[in-house]
N, C-alpha and C positions, 0 to 999 in steps of 0.2 A: 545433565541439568534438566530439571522438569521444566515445562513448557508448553507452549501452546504455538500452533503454526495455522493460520487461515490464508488460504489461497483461493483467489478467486479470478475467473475467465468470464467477464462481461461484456455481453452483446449487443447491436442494436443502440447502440449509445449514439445521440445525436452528432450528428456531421461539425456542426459549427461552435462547440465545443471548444473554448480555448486553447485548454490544458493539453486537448489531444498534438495541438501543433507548436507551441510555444514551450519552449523549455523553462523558461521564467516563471509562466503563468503556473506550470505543475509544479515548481520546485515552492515558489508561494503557499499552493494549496496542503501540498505535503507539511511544510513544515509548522504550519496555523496548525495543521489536524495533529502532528504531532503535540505540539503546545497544547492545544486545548484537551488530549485527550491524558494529559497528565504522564507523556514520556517524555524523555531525557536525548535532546539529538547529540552525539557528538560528533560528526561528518555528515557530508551531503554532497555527490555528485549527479550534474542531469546533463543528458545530451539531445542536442537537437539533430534530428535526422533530416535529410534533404532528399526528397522535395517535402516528406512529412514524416509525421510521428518522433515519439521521446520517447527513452528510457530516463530511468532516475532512481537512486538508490538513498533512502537516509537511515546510516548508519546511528544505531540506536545505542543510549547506556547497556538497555535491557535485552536489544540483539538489531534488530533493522527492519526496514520496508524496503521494498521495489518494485518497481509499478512499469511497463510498458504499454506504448501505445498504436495502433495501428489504425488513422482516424480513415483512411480508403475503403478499411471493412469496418468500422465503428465499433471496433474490438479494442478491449484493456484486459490486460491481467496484472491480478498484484498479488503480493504475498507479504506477510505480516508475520513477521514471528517476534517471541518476547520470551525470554526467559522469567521462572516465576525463583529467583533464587533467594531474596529475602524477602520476598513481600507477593503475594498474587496478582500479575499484571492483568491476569485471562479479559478481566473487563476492559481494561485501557486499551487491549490490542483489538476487544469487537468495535468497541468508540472510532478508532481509527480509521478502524476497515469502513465502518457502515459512513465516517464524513467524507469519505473521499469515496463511495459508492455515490454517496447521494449527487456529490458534483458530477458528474457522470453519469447519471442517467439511463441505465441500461434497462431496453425493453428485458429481456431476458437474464439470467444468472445460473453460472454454476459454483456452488461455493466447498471446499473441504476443510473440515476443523482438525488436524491432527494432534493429540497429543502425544508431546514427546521426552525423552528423559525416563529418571526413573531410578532406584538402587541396583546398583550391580549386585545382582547375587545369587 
């Protein structure tokens, strides 16, 4: 199935940073940015780590997000992916990525756009 997949490893993200330690607080932000960036959630798991950092997954109509955090090194990574099966997600899935970059704040960025899918033949 054609597609689009953005992964991204962000750095230098501020310490005090809610999301980095609340599992609530990310699953909140995750599912706004979903909402507003015009995707379809149907699931959503977040875990809180001890003594810090989340994981969190929301499980998409159109494929999913998942975000980990490591707030000790002010490290996040997420990845986005969106099937484009009836209709072209590719913008909904940069919308997503870049709202939940900007909560997060990262001095630094490493970002990959893959596209994926395609006709067998």
């Amino acid at each position: 199935m054609d597609g689009v997949h953005l992964l991204g490893e962000w750095y230098g993200c501020p310490a005090h940073t809610p999301e980095f330690n609340r599992a609530e607080a990310l699953r909140e932000v995750c599912l706004k940015a979903v909402e507003a960036s015009g995707l379809t959630t149907v699931g959503e798991r977040f875990y809180q780590f001890e003594p810090h950092g989340v994981t969190g997954a929301v499980v998409l109509a159109e494929s999913h997000l998942a975000i980990h955090t490591w707030p000790e090194s002010g490290f996040v990574t997420v990845d986005v992916y969106v099937c484009n099966y009836t209709t072209d997600n590719t913008a909904k899935a940069q919308k997503l990525y870049d709202m939940i970059e900007a909560v997060f704040k990262p001095a630094r960025a490493h970002s990959q756009k893959i596209l994926r899918g395609g006709k067998d033949g």
